[in-house]
C-alpha positions in Angstrom: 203.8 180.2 42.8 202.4 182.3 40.2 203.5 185.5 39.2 201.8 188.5 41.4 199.5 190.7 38.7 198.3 194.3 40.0 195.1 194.3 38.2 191.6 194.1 38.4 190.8 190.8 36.9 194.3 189.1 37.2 194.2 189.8 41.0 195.0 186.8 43.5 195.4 186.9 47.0 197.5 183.6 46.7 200.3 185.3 45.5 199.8 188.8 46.5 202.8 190.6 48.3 202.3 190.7 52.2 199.8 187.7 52.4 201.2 185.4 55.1 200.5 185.9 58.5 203.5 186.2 59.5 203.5 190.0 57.8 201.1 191.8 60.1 201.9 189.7 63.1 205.6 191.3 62.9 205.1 194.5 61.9 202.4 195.2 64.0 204.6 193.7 66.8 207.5 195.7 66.1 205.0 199.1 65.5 204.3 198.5 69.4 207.7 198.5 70.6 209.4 201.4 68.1 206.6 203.2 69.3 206.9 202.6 72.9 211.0 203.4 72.7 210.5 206.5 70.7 207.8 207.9 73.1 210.4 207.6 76.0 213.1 209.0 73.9 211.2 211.8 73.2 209.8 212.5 76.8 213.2 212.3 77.7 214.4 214.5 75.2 211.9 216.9 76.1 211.6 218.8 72.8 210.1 217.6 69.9 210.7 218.1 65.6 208.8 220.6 63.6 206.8 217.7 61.7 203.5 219.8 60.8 203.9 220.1 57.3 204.8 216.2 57.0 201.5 215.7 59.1 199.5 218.0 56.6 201.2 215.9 53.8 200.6 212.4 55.1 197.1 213.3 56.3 196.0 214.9 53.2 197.2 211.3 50.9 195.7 209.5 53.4 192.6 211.4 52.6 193.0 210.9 49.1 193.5 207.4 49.4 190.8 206.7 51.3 188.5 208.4 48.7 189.9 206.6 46.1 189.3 202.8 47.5 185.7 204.4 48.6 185.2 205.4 45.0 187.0 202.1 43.7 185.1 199.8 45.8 181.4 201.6 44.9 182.1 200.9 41.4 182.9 197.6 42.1 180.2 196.5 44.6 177.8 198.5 41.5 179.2 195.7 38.9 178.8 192.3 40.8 175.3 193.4 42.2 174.3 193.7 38.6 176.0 190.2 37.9 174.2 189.0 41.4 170.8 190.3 40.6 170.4 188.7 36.8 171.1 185.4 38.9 169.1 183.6 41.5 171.4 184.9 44.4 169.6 184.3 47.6 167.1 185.3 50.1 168.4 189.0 49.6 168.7 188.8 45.5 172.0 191.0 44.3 172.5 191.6 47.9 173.3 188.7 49.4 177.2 188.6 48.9 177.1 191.6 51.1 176.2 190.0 54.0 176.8 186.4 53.3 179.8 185.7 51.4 179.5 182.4 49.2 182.7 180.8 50.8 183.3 178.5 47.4 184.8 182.0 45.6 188.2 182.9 46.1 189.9 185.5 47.0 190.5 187.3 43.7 189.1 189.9 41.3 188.1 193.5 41.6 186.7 193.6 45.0 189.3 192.0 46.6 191.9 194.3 44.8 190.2 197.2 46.9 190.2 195.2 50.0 194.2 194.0 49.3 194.9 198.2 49.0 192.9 198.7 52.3 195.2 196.7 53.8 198.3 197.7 52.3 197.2 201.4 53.6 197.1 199.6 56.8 200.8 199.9 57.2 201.3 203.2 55.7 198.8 204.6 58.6 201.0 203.5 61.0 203.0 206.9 60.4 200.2 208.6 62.5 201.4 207.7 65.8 205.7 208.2 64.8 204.8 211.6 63.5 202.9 212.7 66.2 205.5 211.5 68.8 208.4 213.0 66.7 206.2 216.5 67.5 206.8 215.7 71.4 203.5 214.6 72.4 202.0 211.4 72.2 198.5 210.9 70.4 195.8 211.7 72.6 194.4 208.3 74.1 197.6 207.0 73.7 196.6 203.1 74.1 193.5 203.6 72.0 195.6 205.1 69.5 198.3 202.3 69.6 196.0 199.2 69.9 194.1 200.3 66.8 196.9 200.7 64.6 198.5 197.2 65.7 195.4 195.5 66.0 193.6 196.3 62.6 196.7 195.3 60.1 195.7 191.7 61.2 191.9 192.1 61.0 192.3 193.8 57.6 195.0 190.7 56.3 192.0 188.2 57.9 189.5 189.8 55.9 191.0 189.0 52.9 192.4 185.4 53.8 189.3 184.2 55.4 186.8 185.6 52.5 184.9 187.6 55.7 181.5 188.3 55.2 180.3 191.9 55.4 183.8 193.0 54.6 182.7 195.1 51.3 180.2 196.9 53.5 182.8 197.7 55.6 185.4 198.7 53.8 182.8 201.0 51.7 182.1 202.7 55.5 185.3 203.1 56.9 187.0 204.5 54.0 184.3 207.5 53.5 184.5 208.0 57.1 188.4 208.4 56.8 187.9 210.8 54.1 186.4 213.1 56.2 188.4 212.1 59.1 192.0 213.0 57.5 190.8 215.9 56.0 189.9 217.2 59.3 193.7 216.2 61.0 194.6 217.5 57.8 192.8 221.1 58.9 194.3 220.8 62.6 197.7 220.0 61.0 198.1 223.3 59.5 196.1 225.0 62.3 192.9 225.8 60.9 189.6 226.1 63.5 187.2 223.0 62.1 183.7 223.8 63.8 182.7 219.7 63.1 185.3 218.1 64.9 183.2 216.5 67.5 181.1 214.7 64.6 183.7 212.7 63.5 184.2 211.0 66.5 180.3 210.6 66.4 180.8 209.5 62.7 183.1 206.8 63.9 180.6 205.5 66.4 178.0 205.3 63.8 180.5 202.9 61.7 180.7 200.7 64.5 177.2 200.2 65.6 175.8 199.7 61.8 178.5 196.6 61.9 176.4 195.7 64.8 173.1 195.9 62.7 174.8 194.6 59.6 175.7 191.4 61.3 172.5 191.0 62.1 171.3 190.0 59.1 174.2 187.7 58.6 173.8 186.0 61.5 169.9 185.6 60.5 170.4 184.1 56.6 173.3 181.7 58.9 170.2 180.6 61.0 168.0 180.3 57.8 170.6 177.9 56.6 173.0 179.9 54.4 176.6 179.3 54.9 178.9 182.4 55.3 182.8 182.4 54.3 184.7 183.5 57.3 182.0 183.5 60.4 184.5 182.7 62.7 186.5 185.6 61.8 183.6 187.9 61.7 183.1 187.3 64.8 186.0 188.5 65.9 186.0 191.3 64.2 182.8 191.9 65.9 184.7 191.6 69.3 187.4 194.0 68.1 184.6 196.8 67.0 183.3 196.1 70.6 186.4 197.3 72.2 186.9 200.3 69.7 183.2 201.1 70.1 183.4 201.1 74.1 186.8 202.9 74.1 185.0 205.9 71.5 182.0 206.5 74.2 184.4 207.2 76.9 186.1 209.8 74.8 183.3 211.5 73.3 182.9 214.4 75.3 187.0 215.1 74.0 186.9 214.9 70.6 190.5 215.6 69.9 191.3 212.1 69.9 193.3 210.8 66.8 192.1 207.4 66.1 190.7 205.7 62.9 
């Protein structure tokens, strides 16, 4: 195996750290039970830690983070659709790779970088739920909360493995909506009144249902004869929003829940 290369154009997934399977099928795992055994440890303790400064802290890199893959993965998307539009690049010109993946490229280069980083943040994320439990409460919409967080390290490792089509558009969306989604935990971590707070929830919803629209017009260039790199798994994906999107209606009318 080659050597790993943190860089824009040496980038490979091949050898990128955390690339087997095996990575977000443990963790995520093992994120379900600590979290399980430290919310009964704390209800039975039945005090919890002075965290909100650690919150503030971890909410506000997470917002920063999030603005810098957003920012990251505009640049990049801005490069390849000038490469894609000088080139006969399908029914949609330069935009075709957005919605229909050629599945002959590999895994590798600039855009991909962003997409490896989304899923590294992935497991940094998964502080949410210990910090909020260490406070002595669990997240509101507890199971939301904790299916998320275990369930999306493996969609985000998928995207990446399996080349998934419509992942760029995705990754561009959910980052800029967890920009303005941390910043507001940020706000409530350190107490401040946020008169928006029920419009990120509505923000979040709107993510989902454009994935809706978005496959779409995947699934029409598929039935105009275009192959797609990672349908399968795009599918799936599309199942997984369809749970998170269900869930989110139900608790719109309380927007206090902490889910991303």
């Amino acid at each position: 195996m080659a050597p790993f290369e943190l860089s824009t154009a040496a980038f490979s997934w091949s050898n990128a750290p955390l690339s087997r399977i095996e990575f977000p099928l443990v963790v995520g795992i093992s994120y379900v039970v600590l979290v399980l055994l430290l919310n009964s440890f704390m209800k039975v303790r039945k005090s919890g830690l002075n965290v909100k400064y650690l919150q503030a802290i971890h909410n506000m890199i997470l917002c920063l983070i999030s603005l810098a893959l957003f920012c990251g993965t505009a640049r990049e998307l801005f490069f390849r659709f000038s490469s894609s539009s000088s080139i006969s690049s399908g029914m949609l010109g330069g935009f075709t790779f957005l919605f229909c993946e050629d599945p002959v490229i590999e895994p590798k280069g600039p855009l991909y970088l962003f997409s490896y980083f989304y899923y590294l943040s992935k497991y940094y994320e998964l502080l949410d739920t210990i910090l909020q439990i260490l406070k002595g409460r669990e997240p509101p919409h507890f199971f939301l909360h904790v299916y998320h967080h275990a369930t999306v390290l493996l969609m985000a490792w998928a995207w990446i493995e399996y080349k998934v089509s419509l992942q760029f558009i995705a990754l561009l969306f959910n980052t800029g909506v967890h920009i303005v989604m941390y910043y507001y935990y940020f706000c409530r971590s350190l107490g401040w009144r946020v008169w928006w707070k029920r419009y990120v929830t509505m923000f979040q919803i709107v993510q989902f249902c454009t994935s809706f629209l978005c496959y779409m017009v995947t699934l029409g260039l598929t039935l105009s004869g275009y192959e797609c790199a990672g349908s399968t798994m795009l599918l799936a994906n599309l199942v997984f929003n369809a749970t998170l999107l269900y869930q989110f209606l139900g608790v719109i009318e309380q927007p206090k829940a902490k889910v991303s």
